[in-house]
C-alpha positions as CSV (number, residue, x, y, z in Angstrom):
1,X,-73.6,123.9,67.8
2,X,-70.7,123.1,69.6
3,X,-72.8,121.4,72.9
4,X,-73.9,119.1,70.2
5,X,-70.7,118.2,68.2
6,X,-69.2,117.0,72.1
7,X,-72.4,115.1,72.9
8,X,-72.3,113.3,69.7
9,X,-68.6,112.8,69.6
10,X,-68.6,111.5,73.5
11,X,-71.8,109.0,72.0
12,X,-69.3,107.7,69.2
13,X,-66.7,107.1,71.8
14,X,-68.7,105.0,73.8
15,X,-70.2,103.0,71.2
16,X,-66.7,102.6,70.0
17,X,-65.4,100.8,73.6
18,X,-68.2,99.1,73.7
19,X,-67.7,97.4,70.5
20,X,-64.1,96.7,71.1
21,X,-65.4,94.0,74.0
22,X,-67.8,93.0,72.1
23,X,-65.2,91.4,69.5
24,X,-63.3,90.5,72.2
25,X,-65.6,88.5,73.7
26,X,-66.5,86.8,70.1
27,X,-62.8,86.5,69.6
28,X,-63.0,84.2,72.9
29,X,-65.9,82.4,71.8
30,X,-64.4,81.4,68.8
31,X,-60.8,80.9,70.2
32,X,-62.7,78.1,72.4
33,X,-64.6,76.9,69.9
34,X,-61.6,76.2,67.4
35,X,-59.6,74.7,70.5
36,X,-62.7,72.7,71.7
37,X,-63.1,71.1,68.2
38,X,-59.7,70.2,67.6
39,X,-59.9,68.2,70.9
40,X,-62.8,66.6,69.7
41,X,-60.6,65.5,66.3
42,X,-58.0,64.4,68.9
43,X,-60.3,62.4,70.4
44,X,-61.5,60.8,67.5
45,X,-58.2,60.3,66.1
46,X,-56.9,58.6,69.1
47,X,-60.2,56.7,69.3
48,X,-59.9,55.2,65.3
49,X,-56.0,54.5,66.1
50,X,-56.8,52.2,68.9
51,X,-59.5,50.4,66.9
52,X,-56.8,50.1,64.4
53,X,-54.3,48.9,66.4
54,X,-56.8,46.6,68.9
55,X,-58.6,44.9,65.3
56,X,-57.4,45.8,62.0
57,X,-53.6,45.3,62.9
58,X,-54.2,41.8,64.2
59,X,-56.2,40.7,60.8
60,X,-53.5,42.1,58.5
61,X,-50.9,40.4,60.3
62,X,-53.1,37.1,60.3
63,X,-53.3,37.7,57.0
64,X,-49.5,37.2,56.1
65,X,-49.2,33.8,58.9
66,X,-49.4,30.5,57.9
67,X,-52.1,28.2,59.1
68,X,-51.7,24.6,60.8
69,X,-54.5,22.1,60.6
70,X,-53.6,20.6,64.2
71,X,-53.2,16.6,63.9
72,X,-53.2,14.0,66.2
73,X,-50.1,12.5,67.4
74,X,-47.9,11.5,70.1
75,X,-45.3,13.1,72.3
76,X,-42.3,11.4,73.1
77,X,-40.5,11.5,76.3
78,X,-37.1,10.0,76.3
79,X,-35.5,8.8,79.8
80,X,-32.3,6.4,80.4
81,X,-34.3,4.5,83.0
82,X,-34.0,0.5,84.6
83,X,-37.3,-0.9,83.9
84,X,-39.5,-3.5,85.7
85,X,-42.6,-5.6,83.8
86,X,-45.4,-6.6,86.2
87,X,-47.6,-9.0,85.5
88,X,-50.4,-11.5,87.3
89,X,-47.9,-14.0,87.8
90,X,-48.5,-17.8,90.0
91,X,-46.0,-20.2,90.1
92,X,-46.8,-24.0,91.0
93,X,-44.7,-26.1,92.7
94,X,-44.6,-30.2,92.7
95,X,-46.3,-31.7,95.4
96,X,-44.4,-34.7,94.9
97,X,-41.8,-35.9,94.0
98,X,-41.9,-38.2,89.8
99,X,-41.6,-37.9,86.3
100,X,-43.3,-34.6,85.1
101,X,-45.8,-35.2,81.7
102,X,-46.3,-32.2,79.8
103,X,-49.1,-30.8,77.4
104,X,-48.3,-27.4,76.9
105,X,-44.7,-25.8,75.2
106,X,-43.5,-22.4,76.7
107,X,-45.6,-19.7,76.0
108,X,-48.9,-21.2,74.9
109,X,-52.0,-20.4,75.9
110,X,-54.7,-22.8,78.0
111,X,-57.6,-23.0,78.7
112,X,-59.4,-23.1,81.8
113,X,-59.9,-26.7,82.5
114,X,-57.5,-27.9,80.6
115,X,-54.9,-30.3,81.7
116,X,-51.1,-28.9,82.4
117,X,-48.8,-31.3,83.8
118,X,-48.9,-34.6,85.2
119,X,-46.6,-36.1,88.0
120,X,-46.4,-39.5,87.4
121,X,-46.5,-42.7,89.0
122,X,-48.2,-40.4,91.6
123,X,-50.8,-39.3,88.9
124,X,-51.1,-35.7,90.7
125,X,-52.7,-33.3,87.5
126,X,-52.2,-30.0,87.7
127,X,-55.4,-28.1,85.9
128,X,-55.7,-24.7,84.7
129,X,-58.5,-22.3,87.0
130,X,-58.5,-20.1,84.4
131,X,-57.6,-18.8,80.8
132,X,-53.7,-18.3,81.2
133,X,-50.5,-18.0,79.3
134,X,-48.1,-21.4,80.6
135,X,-44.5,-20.5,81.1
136,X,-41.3,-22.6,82.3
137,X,-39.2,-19.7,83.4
138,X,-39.0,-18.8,86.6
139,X,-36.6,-15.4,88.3
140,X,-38.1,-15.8,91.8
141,X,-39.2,-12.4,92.0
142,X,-42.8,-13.1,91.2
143,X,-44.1,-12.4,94.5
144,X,-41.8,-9.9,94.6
145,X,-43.5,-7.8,91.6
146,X,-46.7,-8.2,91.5
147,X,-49.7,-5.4,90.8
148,X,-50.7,-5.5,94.3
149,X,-47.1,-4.6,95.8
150,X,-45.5,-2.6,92.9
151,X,-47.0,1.1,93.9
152,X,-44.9,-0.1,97.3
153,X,-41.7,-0.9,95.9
154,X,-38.2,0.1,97.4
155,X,-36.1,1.5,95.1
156,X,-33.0,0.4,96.6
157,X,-33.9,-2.9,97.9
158,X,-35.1,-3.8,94.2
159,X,-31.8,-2.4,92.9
160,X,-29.9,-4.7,95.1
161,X,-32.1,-8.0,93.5
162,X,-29.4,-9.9,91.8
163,X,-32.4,-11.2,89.1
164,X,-31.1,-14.5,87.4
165,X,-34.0,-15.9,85.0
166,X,-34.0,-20.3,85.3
167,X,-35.7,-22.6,82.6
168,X,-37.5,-25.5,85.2
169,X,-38.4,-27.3,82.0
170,X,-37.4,-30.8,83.2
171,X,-37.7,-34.2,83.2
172,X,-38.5,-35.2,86.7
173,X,-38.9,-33.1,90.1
174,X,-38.7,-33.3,93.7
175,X,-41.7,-32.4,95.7
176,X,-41.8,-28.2,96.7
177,X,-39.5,-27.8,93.5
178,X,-41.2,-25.3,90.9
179,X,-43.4,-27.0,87.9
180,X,-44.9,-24.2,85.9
181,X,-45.6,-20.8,86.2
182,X,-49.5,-19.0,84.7
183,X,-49.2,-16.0,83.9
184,X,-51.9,-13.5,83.0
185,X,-51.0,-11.8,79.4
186,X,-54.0,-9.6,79.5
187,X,-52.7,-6.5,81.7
188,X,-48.8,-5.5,81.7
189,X,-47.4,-2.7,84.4
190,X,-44.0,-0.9,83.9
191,X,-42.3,0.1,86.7
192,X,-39.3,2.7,86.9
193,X,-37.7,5.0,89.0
194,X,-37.1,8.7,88.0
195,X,-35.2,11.8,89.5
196,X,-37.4,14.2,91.6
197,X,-36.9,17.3,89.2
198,X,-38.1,15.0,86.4
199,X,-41.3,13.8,87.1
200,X,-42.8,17.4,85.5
201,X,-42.7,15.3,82.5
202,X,-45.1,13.0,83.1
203,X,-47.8,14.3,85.0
């Protein structure tokens, strides 16, 4: 009796360690389980807060901003500047000497063909080539400016121009002495001058 009682008792023993790792091991399982799915809520978690931040954030703000239909318009840039007009200009001087006849007044336009100005008793016409503007002021400067030259100006030796504007509208003339000056109205050019750390503005 008592060689049984030890073998069973050593038999309960065993089985008794043996369960202990058992629910250890299941204790481990779970332990990794419990700390692998709350990673996997992290994850998501961190995953729907960067959706919300990345999408949903921008459309509720969007939401609250006020929209602009964009028109069309101009911008204005303002500059304390000496300017220059440059236009197709020819003058015409008298090739002799009489009394001057004219058929135009300042600023009127003629037309190619038609006559100008006579020089009388000579009877020299002077006879538009083309479809121009007839003007009877004269600066001297109209070969000076002229589209051609203008990208070449000198900014300081156009400065230094004293510019004085005559009326030629006369009476009679002496041959070489300006008559009439055509101009073409069509096409104007501006020219200025502006400081280096400006010119940002208009490119």
């Amino acid at each position: 009796m008592t060689a049984v009682f030890l073998v069973s008792f050593w038999r309960r023993t065993s089985l008794d360690v043996g369960d202990g790792d058992v629910y250890n091991d299941v204790m481990k399982k779970k332990t990794k389980g419990r700390i692998k799915r709350i990673l996997i809520y992290l994850f998501i978690l961190a995953v729907l807060v960067l959706f919300s931040i990345i999408y949903l954030l921008p459309m509720v703000t969007d939401a609250f901003t006020r929209t602009t239909i964009v028109k069309y318009g101009n911008i204005q840039i303002v500059d304390n500047v000496t300017c220059y007009f440059v236009r197709d200009e020819i003058v015409y001087t008298a090739a002799d000497s009489g009394t001057i006849q004219y058929y135009y007044e300042e600023g009127e336009l003629v037309r190619k063909g038609s006559k100008i100005i006579d020089i009388l008793p000579s009877g020299i016409s002077y006879v538009a080539n083309e479809n121009r503007l007839v003007s009877y002021y004269v600066d001297g400067c109209e070969e000076v400016f002229t589209p051609e030259t203008m990208a070449s100006l000198n900014r300081k030796q156009i400065e230094e121009l004293q510019i004085t504007v005559n009326n030629i509208k006369r009476e009679s003339a002496i041959a070489g002495e300006p008559l009439y000056k055509a101009v073409d109205n069509t096409v104007w050019y501006v020219v200025f001058w502006v400081e280096s750390n400006e010119l940002l503005k208009y490119t």
